[in-house]
C-alpha positions in Angstrom: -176.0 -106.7 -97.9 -177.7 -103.8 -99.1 -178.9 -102.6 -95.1 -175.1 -103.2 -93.9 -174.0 -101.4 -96.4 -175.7 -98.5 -95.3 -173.9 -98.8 -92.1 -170.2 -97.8 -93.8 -171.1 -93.5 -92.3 -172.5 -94.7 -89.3 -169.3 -96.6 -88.7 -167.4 -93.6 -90.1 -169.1 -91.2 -87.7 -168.9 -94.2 -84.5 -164.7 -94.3 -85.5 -164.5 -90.2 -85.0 -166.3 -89.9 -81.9 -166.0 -93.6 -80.4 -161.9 -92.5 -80.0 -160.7 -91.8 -76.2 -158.7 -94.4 -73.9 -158.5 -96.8 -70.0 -159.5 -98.2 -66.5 -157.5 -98.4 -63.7 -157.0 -102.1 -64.4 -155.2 -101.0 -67.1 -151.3 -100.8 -66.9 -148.0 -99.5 -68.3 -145.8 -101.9 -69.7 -141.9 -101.4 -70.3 -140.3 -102.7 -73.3 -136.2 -103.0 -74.1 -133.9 -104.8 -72.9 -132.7 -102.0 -70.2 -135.9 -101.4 -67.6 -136.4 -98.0 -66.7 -139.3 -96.2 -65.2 -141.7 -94.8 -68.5 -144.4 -92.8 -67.7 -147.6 -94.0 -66.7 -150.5 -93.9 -69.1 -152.2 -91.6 -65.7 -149.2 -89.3 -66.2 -149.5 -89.0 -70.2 -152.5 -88.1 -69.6 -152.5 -85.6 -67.0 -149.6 -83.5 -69.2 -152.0 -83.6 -72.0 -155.1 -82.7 -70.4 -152.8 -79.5 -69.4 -151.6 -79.2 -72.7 -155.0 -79.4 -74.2 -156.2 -76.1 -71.9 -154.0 -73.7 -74.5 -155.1 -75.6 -77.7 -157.4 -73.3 -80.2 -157.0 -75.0 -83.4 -155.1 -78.3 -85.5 -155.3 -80.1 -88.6 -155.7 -83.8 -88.9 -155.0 -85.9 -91.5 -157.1 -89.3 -92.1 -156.5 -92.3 -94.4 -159.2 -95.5 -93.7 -159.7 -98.4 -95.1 -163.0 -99.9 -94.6 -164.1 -104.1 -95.6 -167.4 -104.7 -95.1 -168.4 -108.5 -95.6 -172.3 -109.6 -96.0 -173.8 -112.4 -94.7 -173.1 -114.2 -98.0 -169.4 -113.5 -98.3 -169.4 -110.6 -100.6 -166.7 -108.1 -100.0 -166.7 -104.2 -100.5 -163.7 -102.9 -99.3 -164.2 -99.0 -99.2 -161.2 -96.7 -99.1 -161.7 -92.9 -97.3 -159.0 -90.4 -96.7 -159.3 -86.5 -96.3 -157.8 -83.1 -94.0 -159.8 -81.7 -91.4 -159.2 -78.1 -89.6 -160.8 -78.0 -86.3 -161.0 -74.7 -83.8 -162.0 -75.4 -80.2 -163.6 -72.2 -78.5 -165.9 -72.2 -80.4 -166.5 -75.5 -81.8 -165.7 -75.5 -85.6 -164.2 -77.8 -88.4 -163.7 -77.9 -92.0 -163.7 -81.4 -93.7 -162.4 -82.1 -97.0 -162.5 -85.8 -97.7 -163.0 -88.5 -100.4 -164.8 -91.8 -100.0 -165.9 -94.2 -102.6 -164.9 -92.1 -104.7 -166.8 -89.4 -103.9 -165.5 -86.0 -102.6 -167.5 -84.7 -99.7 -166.8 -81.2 -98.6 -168.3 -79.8 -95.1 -168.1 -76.8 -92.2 -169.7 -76.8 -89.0 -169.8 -73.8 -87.3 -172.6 -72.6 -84.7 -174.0 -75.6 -84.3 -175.1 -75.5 -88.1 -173.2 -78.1 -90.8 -173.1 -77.4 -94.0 -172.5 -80.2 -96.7 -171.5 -80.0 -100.3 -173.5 -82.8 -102.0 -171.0 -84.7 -104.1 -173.5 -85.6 -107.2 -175.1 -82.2 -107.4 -172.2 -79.8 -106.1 -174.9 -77.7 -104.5 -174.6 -77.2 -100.6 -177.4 -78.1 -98.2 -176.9 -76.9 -94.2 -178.6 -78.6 -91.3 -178.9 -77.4 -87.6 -177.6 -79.8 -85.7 -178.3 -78.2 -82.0 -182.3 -79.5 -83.1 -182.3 -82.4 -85.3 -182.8 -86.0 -82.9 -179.7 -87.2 -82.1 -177.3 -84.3 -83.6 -177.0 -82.5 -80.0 -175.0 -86.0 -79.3 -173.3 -85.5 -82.3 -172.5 -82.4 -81.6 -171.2 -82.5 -78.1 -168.8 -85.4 -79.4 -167.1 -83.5 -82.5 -166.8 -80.3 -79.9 -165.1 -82.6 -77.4 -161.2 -82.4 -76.6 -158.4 -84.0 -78.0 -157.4 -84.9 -74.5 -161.2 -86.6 -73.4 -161.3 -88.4 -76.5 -158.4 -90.4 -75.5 -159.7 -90.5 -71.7 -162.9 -91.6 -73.1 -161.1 -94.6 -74.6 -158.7 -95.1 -71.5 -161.6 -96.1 -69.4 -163.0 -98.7 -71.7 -159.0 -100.5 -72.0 -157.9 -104.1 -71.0 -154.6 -103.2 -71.2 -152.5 -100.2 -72.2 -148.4 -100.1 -73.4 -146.6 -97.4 -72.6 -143.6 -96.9 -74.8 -141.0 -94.2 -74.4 -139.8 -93.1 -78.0 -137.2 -90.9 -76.8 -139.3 -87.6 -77.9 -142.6 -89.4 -77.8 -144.3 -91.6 -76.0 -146.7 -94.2 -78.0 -149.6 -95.4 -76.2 -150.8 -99.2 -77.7 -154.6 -99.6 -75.7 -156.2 -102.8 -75.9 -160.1 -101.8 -75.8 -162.3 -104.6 -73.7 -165.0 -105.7 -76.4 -167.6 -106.2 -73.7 -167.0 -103.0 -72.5 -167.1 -101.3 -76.4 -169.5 -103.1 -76.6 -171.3 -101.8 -73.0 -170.2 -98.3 -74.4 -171.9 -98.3 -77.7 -175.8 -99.4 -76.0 -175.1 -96.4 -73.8 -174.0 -93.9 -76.4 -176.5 -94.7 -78.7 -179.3 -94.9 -75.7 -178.5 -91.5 -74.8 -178.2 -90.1 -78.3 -181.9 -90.8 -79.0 -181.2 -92.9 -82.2 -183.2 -96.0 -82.8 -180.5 -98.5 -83.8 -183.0 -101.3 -84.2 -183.6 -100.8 -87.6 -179.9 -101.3 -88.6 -179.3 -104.5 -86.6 -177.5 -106.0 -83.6 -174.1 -104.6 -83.3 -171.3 -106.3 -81.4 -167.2 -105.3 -81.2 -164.8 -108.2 -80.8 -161.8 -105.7 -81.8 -161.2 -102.6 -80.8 -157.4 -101.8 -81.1 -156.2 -97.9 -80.4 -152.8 -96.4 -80.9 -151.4 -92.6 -79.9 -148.3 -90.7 -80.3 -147.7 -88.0 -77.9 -145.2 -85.5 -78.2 -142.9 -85.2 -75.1 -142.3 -81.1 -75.8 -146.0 -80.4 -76.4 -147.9 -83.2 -75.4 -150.2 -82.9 -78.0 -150.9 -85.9 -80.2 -148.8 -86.4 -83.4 -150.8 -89.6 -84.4 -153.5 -92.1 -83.8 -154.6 -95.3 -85.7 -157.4 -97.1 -85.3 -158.0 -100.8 -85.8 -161.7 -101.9 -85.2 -163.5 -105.1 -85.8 -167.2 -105.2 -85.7 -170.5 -107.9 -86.4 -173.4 -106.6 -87.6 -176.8 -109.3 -87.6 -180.0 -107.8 -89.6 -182.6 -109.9 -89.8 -180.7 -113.3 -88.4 -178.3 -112.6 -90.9 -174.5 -111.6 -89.6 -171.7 -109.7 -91.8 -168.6 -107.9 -90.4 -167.1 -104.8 -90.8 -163.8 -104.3 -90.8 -161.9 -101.1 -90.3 -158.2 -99.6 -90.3 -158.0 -95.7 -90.0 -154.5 -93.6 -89.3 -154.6 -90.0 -88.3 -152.0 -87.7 -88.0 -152.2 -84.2 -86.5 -150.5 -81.0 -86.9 -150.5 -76.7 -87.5 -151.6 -76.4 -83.7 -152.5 -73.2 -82.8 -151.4 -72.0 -86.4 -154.3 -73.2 -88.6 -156.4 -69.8 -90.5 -160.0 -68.8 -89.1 -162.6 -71.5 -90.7 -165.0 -69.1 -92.8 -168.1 -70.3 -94.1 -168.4 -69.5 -98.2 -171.7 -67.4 -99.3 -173.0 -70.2 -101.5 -173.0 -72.5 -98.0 -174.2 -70.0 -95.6 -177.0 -69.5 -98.5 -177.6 -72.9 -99.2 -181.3 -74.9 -99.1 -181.4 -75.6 -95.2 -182.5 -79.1 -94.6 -184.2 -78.1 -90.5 -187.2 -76.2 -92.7 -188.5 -79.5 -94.1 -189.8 -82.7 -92.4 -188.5 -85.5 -91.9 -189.7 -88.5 -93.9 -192.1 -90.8 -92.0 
């Protein structure tokens, strides 16, 4: 119980950057009892990719709900939700969130993050441009709104297309051989070692988006994700439900890193434990 635990910011992290949408097997599906032609998940995505070219900044909204069952049939069920303020070129976000019941507060900016430890209240900062497997990290919190949801497009069985009159809602269907395809690859490149956590295997991987017909900018995206977890010959589950919304873009205020971060103890000076 104790090493899947462990796994709850792994899964966190996996949720934020594990997010994009479908293959060409994938297709649009009309709903209503009046058939009309409704945009093709191809289309969506072409307006938004357009749309994403003039985006500088947003704020997102997040509320999770995470179960995690151990091999014995213990339950936690951990509950997350925060704001984040993210500016594109360059990279930066500011994260404000509560988990467990523990606040965490956190920039990144120039490749350095800076974390608030929640016991203490003192900040630590990291680079994350050296550390093994935080360049991967990195690339994926820099990447566009617009290739996350392409990135999960080309792992979909099926994807819904439905016109809301000023939105469209795209329901994707994620292939859990092909998550699961996805995830071996990620981590491979990454340079993590995910040995010592376990065997990891999706059977649900369920994405939802709102796009907004004026801007075609995302309004909202949810999140439902089922994974197994064996450690040892022992299997538990983790089960996760997290809705976003998104707004202020293009009107969000410059991220600014406080003095007491920027002069915090920084984490790259000391080696790692063997």
């Amino acid at each position: 119980m104790r090493k899947i635990k462990h796994l709850s910011w792994l899964v966190l992290a996996l949720a934020l950057f594990l997010t994009g949408c479908g293959t060409d097997s994938a297709s649009s599906e009309e709903t209503g009892s009046e058939k009309k032609k409704t945009a093709s998940p191809e289309e969506i995505l072409e307006k938004t990719n357009k749309a994403s070219k003039d985006l500088k900044s947003y704020s997102m909204t997040m509320s999770q709900e995470m179960e995690i069952t151990a091999p014995d049939g213990t339950n936690q069920l951990t509950e997350t939700s925060g704001t984040t303020i993210a500016e594109t070129d360059p990279m930066a976000m500011y994260i404000d969130m509560t988990t467990a019941d523990q606040s965490v507060e956190m920039y990144v900016k120039e490749n350095i993050m800076y974390m608030k430890e929640p016991v203490t209240g003192s900040w630590i900062k990291l680079d994350i441009g050296t550390e093994m497997g935080s360049e991967y990290l990195n690339e994926q919190l820099s990447k566009p709104i617009d290739e996350q949801i392409q990135q999960v497009k080309d792992l979909a069985e099926s994807i819904k297309v439905t016109d809301n009159g000023d939105s469209y809602t795209m329901d994707i269907k994620v292939a859990a051989d092909k998550m699961n395809e996805f995830l071996a690859s990620q981590m491979g490149s990454s340079g993590l070692d995910m040995s010592a956590v376990g065997d990891m295997e999706y059977d649900k991987f369920n994405y939802t988006v709102d796009i907004d017909k004026e801007t075609y900018f995302p309004v909202s995206m949810s999140l439902e994700m089922n994974m197994n977890i064996t450690v040892e010959g022992e299997t538990g589950q983790i089960k996760m439900v997290s809705d976003n919304t998104f707004d202020d873009y293009n009107e969000t205020e410059p991220i600014e890193i406080p003095d007491e971060a920027k002069n915090a103890a920084d984490l790259s000076d000391y080696p790692a434990a063997s």
